[in-house]
C-alpha positions, 0 to 999 in steps of 0.5 A, a space after each residue: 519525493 518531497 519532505 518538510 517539517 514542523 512544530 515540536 522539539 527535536 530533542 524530544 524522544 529519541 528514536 532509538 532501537 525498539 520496535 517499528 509501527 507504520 500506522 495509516 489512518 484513511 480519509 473517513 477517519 480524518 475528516 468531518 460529515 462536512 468534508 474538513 479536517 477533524 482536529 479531534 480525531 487527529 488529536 486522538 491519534 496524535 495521543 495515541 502515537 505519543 504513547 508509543 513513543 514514549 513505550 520506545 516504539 518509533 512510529 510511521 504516520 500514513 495520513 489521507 484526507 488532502 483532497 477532501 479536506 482541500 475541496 471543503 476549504 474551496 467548495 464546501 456543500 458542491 460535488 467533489 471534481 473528478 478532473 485531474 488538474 482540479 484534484 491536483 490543485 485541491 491536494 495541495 491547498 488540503 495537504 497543508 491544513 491537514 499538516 497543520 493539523 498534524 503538526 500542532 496536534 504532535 506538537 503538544 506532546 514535544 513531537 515533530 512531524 516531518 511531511 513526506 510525500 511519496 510517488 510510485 516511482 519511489 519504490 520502483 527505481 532503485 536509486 529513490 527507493 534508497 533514497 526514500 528509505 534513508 530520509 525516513 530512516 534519518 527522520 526516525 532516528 532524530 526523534 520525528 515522527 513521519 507524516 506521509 501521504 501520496 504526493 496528489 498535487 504533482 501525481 501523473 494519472 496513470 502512474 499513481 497508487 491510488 489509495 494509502 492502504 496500498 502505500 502505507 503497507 509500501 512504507 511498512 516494508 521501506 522502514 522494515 517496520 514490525 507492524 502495519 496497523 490500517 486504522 479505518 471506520 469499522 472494527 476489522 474484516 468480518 465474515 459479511 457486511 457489518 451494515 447489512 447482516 446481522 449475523 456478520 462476526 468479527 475475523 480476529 486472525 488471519 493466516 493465509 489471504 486467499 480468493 475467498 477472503 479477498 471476495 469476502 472484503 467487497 469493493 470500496 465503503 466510503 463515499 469520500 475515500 478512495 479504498 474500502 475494506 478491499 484495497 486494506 486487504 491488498 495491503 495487508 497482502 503486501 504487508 504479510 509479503 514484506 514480513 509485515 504483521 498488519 491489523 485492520 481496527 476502528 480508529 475510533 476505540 480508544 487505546 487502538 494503538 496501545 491494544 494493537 501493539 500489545 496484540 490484546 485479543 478481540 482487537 481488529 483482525 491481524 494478518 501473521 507475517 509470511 515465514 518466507 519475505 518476499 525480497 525488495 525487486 521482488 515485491 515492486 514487481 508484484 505490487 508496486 508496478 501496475 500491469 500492462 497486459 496479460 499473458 496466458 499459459 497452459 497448464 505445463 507452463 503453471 507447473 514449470 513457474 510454480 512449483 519449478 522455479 523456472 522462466 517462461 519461454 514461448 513453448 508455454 505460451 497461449 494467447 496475449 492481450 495488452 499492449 506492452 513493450 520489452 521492460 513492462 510488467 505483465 500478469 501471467 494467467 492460467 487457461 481459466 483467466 485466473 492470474 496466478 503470477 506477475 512478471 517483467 516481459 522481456 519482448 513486446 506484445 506482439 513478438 510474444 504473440 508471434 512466437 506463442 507455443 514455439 520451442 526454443 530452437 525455433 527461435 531467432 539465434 538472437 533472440 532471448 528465448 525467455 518471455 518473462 525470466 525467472 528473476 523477474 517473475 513473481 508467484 502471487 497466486 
């Protein structure tokens, strides 16, 4: 994790007690049709947060745009690269103009934004995830508003989040925020693509996301971003796991921020928080750690994790596939191919498979008899 500040005074409003909003704003929403960053759009945002701040709400900023804006600065008008190296390089000349940005447009309101750039790892070990939590806690408490983005220029590829839906929802649940607002292109989830149905009707509440609503959200929408109205319905997933109210709304509207906060009716699509929240360890396993193979149960073994609680042990076991070792998280599936669990394996791929459908005092006195204990098992189904 890395910080940085700029522009504003810090003896600007205090970050008090109140509410907390972690606000994500996507790359569509931040840049131009010519790939710069949009200072206006950004302004208008800035506005807006300032007038939570001065409602005594403190308020997290989750920005995209650095590779977009970064390329433009370097290549305007050519294809976007898909290397590594390339993008890496782009993100850190894009990440400080959209900064800048930001910076100047908080400023003018006698707020400072403080830049965090986060890793996946931050939320995975525990040490930097108190370490992450602390720095922004502070940061709140000195009156700055937060700018947080992923750390893209310094990203491994294979250890990364991806898109900021999935990381704002991330720092809602870090900051133990109230409320995630996802503020995007279109004015929330509807029941069918508002671009090519006519009849398609805005969703204003959300009680349960099921398989039916994650179908109904499709794949990405932007040619310039990497999530669409699918990885914001993952985060408001995780968001509503943390104990997290999230809104998906149009960045555009005037006085979203406001309306959002307010929970004025007919504003985006808000998901209600889960009864139960989902502990901290608990919620890097489901979300914040990607998968390295699958495990497949019967049926006897669904009914033990789900509705008992318990661990799952070689007796439960179907088949393997993946390539993981002791440590690694795993997805747990159902004879049907439907994932209904997520865990960390406690033995390798191929000592799993070796032993699938064993009883327990078939087992090597010193072996572990569990495949995945209970403690490091999530039910995300």
């Amino acid at each position: 994790m890395s910080t940085a500040g700029g522009g504003g005074d810090p003896g600007g409003a205090a970050a008090g007690g109140g509410h907390t909003v972690v606000v994500k704003i996507g790359t569509s929403s931040v840049t131009t049709a010519t790939g710069g960053v949009d200072a206006e759009a950004i302004a208008k945002l800035a506005d807006e947060v300032a007038g939570l701040r001065s409602a005594g709400t403190r308020v997290v900023v989750v920005t995209s745009g650095a590779i977009t804006a970064g390329w433009a600065g370097l290549a305007p008008g050519r294809p976007r690269p898909s290397d590594l190296a390339t993008l890496q390089a782009v993100a850190a000349v894009g990440q400080h103009g959209l900064m800048r940005v930001w910076s100047d447009a908080l400023a003018r309101h006698d707020l400072l934004a403080g830049q965090v750039l986060l890793a996946p790892l931050d939320f995975v070990h525990r040490s930097q995830y108190l370490h992450a939590r602390q720095t922004l806690a502070r940061l709140l408490e000195l009156g700055v508003v937060p700018v947080v983005n992923e750390n893209d220029a310094l990203a491994d590829e294979e250890i990364r989040f991806g898109d900021n839906d999935r990381l704002a929802a991330l720092v809602a649940h870090l900051v133990r925020a109230d409320l995630l607002v996802l503020l995007t292109d279109t004015a929330g989830l509807f029941t069918e693509d508002p671009r090519g149905a006519t009849g398609a009707s805005l969703i204003e509440e959300v009680v349960e996301i099921d398989h039916e609503l994650e179908r109904m959200a499709g794949g990405p929408g932007s040619a310039v971003g990497s999530g669409g109205m699918a990885s914001k319905l993952a985060a408001a997933k995780i968001a509503v796991w943390s104990g997290v109210e999230a809104v998906i709304a149009d960045a555009a509207r005037p006085g979203v921020l406001a309306e959002v906060s307010a929970s004025a009716p007919g504003v985006g699509t808000r998901f209600r928080p889960r009864e139960r929240r989902l502990a901290a360890r608990k919620l890097w396993i489901a979300f914040a750690i990607g998968a390295s193979g699958t495990i497949v149960v019967d049926d006897g073994a669904r009914r033990a994790l789900t509705e008992r609680g318990r661990s799952l042990l070689p007796a439960g076991v179907v088949s393997v596939s993946g390539a993981f070792d002791p440590d690694d998280a795993v997805e747990i599936a159902d004879r049907g191919g439907s994932v209904f669990a997520k865990g960390l394996v406690r033995q390798s791929a191929a000592v799993v498979a070796s032993r699938a459908g064993q009883r327990s005092d078939q087992l090597p006195d010193d072996e572990s008899p569990e495949v995945v204990h209970r403690d490091d098992l999530v039910v995300i189904d």
